[in-house]
N, C-alpha and C positions, 0 to 999 in steps of 0.2 A: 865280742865285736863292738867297732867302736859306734856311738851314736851315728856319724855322716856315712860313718860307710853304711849302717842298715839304713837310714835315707836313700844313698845314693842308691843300693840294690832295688830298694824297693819301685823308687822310678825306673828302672831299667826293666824290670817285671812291668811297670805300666805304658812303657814307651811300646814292648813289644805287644802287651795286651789292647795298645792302642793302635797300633799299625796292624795286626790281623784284625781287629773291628774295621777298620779302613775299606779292608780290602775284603771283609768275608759278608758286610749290609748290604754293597749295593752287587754283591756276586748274586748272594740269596735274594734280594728282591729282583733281580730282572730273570732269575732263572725261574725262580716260581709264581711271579706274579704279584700283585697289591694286592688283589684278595688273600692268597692264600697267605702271602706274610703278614700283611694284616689280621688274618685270625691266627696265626701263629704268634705273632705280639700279644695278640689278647690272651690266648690260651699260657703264656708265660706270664703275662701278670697274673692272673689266676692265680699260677702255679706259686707264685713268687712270694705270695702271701702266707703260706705255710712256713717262711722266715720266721713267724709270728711265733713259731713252735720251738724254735730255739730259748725261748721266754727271759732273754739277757743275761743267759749262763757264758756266752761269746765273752763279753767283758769280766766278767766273774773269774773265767780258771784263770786268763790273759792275767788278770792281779794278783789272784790269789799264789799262782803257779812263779809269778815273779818275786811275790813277797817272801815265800817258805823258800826258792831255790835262793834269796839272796841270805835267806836267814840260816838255808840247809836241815829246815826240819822237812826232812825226808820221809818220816809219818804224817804227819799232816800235810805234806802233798798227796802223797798217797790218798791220803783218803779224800781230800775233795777232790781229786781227778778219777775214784773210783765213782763218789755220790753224784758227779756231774754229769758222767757217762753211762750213770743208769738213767737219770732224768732224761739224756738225750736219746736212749734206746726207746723208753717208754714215747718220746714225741713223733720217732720214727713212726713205731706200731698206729697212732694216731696220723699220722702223712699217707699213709696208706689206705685206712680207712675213709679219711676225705677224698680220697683218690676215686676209692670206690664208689662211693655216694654219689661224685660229680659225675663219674661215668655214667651211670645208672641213670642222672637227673640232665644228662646234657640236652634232653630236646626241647625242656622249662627253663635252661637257662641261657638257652640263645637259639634264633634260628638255622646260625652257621650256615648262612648264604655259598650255595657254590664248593661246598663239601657233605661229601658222605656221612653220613652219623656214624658208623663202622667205626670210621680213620678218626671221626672225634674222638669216640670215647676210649681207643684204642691209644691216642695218644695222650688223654688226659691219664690212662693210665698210669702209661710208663712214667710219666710225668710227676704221680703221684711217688712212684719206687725211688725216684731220680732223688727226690728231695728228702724222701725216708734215709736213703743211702750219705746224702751229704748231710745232713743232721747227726746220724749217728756217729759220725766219722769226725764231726770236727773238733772234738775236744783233743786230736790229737793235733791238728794246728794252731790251736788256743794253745799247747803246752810249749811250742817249738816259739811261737809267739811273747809268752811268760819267759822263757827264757833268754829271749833277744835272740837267738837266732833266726835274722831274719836272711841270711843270707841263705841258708836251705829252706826254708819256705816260699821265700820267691823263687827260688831256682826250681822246683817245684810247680811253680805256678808258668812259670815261662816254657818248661818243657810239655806241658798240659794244655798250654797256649798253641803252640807248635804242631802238640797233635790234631790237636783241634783245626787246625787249619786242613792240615792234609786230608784228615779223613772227609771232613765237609767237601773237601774241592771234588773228590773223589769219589763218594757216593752219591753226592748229589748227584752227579754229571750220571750215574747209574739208574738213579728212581728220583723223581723231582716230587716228591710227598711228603706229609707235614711228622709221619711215621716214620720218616729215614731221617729228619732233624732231630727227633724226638730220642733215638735208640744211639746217637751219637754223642747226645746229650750225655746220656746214661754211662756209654761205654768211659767218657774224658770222666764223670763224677766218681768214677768206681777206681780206676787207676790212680788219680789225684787222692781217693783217701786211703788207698792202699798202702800209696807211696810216702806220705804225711807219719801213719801209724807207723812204717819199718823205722823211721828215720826219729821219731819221738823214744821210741824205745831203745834205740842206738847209744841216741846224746845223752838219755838220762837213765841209766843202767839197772837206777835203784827202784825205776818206775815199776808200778804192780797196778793192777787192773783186779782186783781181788771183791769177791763179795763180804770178806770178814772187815774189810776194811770202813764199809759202810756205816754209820753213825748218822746218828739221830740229831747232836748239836751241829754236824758237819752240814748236813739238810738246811737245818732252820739258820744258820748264817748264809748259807750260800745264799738262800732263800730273799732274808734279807736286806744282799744284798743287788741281785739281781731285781726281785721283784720289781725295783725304780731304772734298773737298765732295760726290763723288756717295758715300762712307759717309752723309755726312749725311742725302743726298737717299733713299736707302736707306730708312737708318731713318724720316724724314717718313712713307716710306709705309707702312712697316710700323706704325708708329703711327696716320696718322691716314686712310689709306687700304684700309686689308685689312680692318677692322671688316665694314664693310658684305658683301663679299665671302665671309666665315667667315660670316656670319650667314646671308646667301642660300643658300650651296650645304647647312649644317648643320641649320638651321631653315626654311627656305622663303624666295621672294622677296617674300609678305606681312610676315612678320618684320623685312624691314629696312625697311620702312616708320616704326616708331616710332620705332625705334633714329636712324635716318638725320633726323625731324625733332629730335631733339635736339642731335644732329651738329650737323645746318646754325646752329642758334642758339647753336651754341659755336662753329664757324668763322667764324659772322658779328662776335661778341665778342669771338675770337681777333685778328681782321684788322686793326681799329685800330692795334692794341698792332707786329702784325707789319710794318707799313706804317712804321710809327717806325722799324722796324730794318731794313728797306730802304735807308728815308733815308737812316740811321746810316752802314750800312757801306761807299759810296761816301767819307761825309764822314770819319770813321775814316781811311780809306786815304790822306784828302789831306792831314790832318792830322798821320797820321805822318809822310808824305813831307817836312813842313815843320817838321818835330821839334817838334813843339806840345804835349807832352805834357801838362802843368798842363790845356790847353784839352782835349784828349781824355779826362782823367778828370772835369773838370767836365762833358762831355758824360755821361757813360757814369750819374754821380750824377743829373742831371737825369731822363734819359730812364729812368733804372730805377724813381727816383720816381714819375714820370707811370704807368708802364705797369704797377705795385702800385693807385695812385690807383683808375685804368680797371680792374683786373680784380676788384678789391675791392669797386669800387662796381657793378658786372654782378654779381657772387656774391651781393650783400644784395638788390639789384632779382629778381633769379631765385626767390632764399627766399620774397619773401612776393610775388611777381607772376605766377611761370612757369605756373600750374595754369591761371589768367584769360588768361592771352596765347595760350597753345596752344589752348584752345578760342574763342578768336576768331578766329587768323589761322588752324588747319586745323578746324575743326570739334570734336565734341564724339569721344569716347571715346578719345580719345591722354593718360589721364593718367599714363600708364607714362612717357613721356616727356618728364613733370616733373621724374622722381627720375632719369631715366636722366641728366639734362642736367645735377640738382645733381650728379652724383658725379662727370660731365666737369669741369664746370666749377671744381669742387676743386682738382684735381690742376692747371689753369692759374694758380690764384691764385700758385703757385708757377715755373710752367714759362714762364709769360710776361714777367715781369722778367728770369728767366736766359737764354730765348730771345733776348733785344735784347742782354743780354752777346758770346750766342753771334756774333749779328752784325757786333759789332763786334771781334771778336777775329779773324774771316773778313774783315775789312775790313785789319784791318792782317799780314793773312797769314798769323795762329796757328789753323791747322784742325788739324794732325794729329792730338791727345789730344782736342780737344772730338769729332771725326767719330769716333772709337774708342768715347767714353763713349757716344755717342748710339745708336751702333751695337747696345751692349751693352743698352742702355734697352729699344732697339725688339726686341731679341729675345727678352727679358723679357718686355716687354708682349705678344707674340704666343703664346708660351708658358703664361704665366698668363691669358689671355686663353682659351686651347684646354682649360686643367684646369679654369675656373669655369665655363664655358656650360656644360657637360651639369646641373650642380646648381643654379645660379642665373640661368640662359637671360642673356637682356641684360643684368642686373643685372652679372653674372660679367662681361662683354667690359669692360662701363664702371669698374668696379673694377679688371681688368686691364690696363687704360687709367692709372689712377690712382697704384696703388702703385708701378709702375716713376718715375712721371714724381718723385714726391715725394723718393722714394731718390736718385736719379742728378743730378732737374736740380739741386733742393735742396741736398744732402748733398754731392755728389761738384764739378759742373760750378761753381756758384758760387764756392766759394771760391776754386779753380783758377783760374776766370777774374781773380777779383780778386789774384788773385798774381801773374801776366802781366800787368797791366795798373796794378800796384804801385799797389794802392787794399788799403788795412786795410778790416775789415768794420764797424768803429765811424766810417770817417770815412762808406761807404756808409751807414751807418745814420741820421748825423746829417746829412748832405747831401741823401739821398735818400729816406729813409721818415720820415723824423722830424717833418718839417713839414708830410705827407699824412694826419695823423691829424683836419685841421681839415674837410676836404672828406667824407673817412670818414663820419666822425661825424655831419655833416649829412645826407647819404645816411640811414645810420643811422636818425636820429629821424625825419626826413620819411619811409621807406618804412614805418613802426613805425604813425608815424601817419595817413598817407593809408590803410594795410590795414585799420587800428579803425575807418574806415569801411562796409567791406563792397564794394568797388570788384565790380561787375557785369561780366562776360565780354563787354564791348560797347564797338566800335571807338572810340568818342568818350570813353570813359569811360580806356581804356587808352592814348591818343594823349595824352589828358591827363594822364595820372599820368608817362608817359614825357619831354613835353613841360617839367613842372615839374621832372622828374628831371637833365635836364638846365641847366634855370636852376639848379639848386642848386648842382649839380657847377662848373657854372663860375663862381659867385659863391665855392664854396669854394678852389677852385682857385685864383683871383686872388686868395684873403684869403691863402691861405699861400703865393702868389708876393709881397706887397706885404708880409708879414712877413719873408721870408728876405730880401728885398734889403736891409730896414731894417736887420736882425740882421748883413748883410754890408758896409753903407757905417756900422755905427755901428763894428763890426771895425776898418774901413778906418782910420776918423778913430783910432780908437786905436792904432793902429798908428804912425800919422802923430807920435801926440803923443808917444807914446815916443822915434820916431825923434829927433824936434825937441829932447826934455829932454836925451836922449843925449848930442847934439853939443853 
């Protein structure tokens, strides 16, 4: 499959995973209430953290499975897709037992205002199984992943999305308990890796899941090179998972209510951008293998362009839209979670083009100094995260969110990467930002001017402003794709004609 099209699938998997969010937040919060979704956000960050136990084998097969399938050593896939899927069984059996623990320990680790301890620990359970079940399972996404097929993994993921909808509409409307979220949770994780594993062992025929296959040097490279991808995985959470978490246990489980709807519409704007550097760092790693370097820095110029384009054009749309969008898709009095979502969404206008660096630097093997940097970021941001809440409540967490990512991704990880990757920051500038200023700007004038009309907090009214938002973007997008090629074949000819006077 080609590079745009596993992009283009991959947004399309996020368009649909962002329109069921749309519609499935504010179903679940006004059916069960702020308490009780509020300790249900808590209890999934909780839960979320047992991520922690995938320990950066997610990136590992994602390379290794791309490097061996482009090279076709069929034994050495073999065997780090056996060694990685024993490490993942082994983190299972560990999700479970923190499962149990926390069940056991849930009346020391929070009040849980307004629910039964039963239904706590009943669903910290399942919760604990939920996460065992997706750990074990995903080395078979990681393979479908390594191999660029992304178009059956997203399709996979959109049909999972789908069900996810129906059954939530559907049982909710039967039992409105934190137990009927919890076991529906479980049923979509169990399908999704059912359907993952048929479909890895389809595509790749020669695949074996063998215990002879295991080795001891297979261990200690994966090992490796993982160890500096689960820093990274680290830090992710400590960034962009412990928020909710500090807020809950500090300020109350209502409190992360606001907080968390800002969240979700900067992880929803986040995901595009991040979806690109999925892409990336398969193609990255086959690219190096085939010493393509020229074609791996024109990747890296392109996609840093787009994902400046995309997060530039969500920061101007937010400015003068976010206050109308929040009280249409949750309701009215969340307007804290306008400003909470500009000052997230700040600190990405920068962390998202360097995030797709980071991808691809993790695609051709260079983690050790980016998983350090990131490391130092996320411990920053939890730090300064823990001195502004008592003075500036949310405000403080979302600023301590920001200032780490501006210093570290900006300042430090950029230009690093463009050192490794021997790109100057003028030829980045002029390849990659320089001819997204046409799409900008359109953005720009059209949200300037659709706002001098007074746009009303009403679904048709914002579906439209959205709707046109995106004809803009992709008519500006193709005006400065259809200049850069001209500026690149008028190069070419000149090139040519020099060569020609030369001789």
């Amino acid at each position: 499959m080609s590079l745009k099209f596993n992009v283009l699938i991959s947004w399309l998997a996020h368009a649909v995973t962002l329109g069921i969010g749309f519609l499935l937040m504010p179903y679940i919060l006004h059916t069960v209430g702020d308490n009780t979704y509020g300790t249900w956000l808590l209890l999934n960050s909780i839960a979320g953290q047992t991520g922690l136990l995938y320990l950066g084998f997610g990136e590992a097969i994602s390379r290794f499975t791309s490097k061996y399938h482009t090279e076709k050593k069929w034994i050495e896939l073999n065997r780090t897709f056996s060694c990685i899927t024993s490490v993942y069984f082994g983190s299972a059996a560990v999700a479970i037992g923190i499962g149990i623990v926390c069940a056991i320990a849930a009346p020391w680790i929070h009040e849980w205002p307004g629910q039964p301890l039963w239904e706590i620990r009943a669903v910290i359970l399942i919760l604990g199984l939920n996460a065992a079940i997706s750990i074990a399972g995903s080395s078979f996404g990681g393979v479908l992943m390594g191999i660029q097929r992304f178009d059956v993994e997203r399709s996979i993921i959109i049909t999972i999305n789908l069900l996810r909808l129906g059954l939530t509409i559907f049982f909710l409307q039967q039992s409105r308990g934190l137990i009927t979220l919890a076991l529906i949770y479980l049923a979509i994780t169990i399908i999704e890796n059912t359907a993952t594993c048929f479909m890895a062992f389809r595509l790749i025929p020669t695949l074996q899941l063998r215990f002879r296959h295991l080795r001891k040097r297979v261990y200690k490279r994966c090992f490796s090179f993982s160890m500096f991808t689960f820093l990274s995985l680290i830090a992710e959470h400590l960034i962009y998972m412990t928020d909710t978490i500090l807020i809950g246990f500090l300020l109350g489980p209502t409190a992360v209510v606001p907080y968390f709807i800002a969240a979700r519409v900067c992880e929803m704007i986040r995901a595009p951008v991040m979806q690109i550097g999925y892409v990336f760092m398969p193609k990255a790693g086959q690219l190096q293998s085939s010493k393509q370097n020229a074609e791996l820095q024109t990747l890296v110029c392109r996609g840093f362009g787009l994902a400046v384009v995309l997060a530039g054009s969500a920061l101007i749309g937010v400015f003068y839209f976010s206050p109308q969008f929040i009280e249409v898709w949750i309701g009215s009095g969340y307007q804290q979670s306008s400003w909470i979502l500009m000052i997230l969404l700040a600190g990405q206008l920068i962390a998202l083009p360097t995030q797709l660096i980071r991808h691809v630097l993790t695609g051709t093997g260079y983690v050790r100094l980016p998983a350090l940097l990131f490391l130092t970021e996320a411990i920053c941001n939890l730090i300064l995260s823990l001195i502004l809440m008592p003075y500036l409540g949310l405000y403080g967490v979302a600023i301590g969110t920001l200032v780490p990512l501006v210093i570290f991704e900006g300042g430090v990880l950029l230009p690093l990467g463009m050192k490794q990757l021997g790109l100057s920051m003028p030829q980045l500038f002029k390849q990659g930002v320089l001819t997204q200023w046409i799409p900008l700007s359109l953005i720009l004038v059209y949200s300037y001017f659709v706002h001098s009309l007074n746009i009303e907090p009403e679904w048709t009214q914002i579906l439209g402003v959205f709707a046109g938002a995106i004809v803009v973007l992709i008519g500006g997008i193709g005006l400065s794709e259809r200049i850069r090629s001209q500026a690149h074949a008028q190069s070419t000819h000149l090139s040519q004609n020099i060569i020609s006077t030369g001789n």
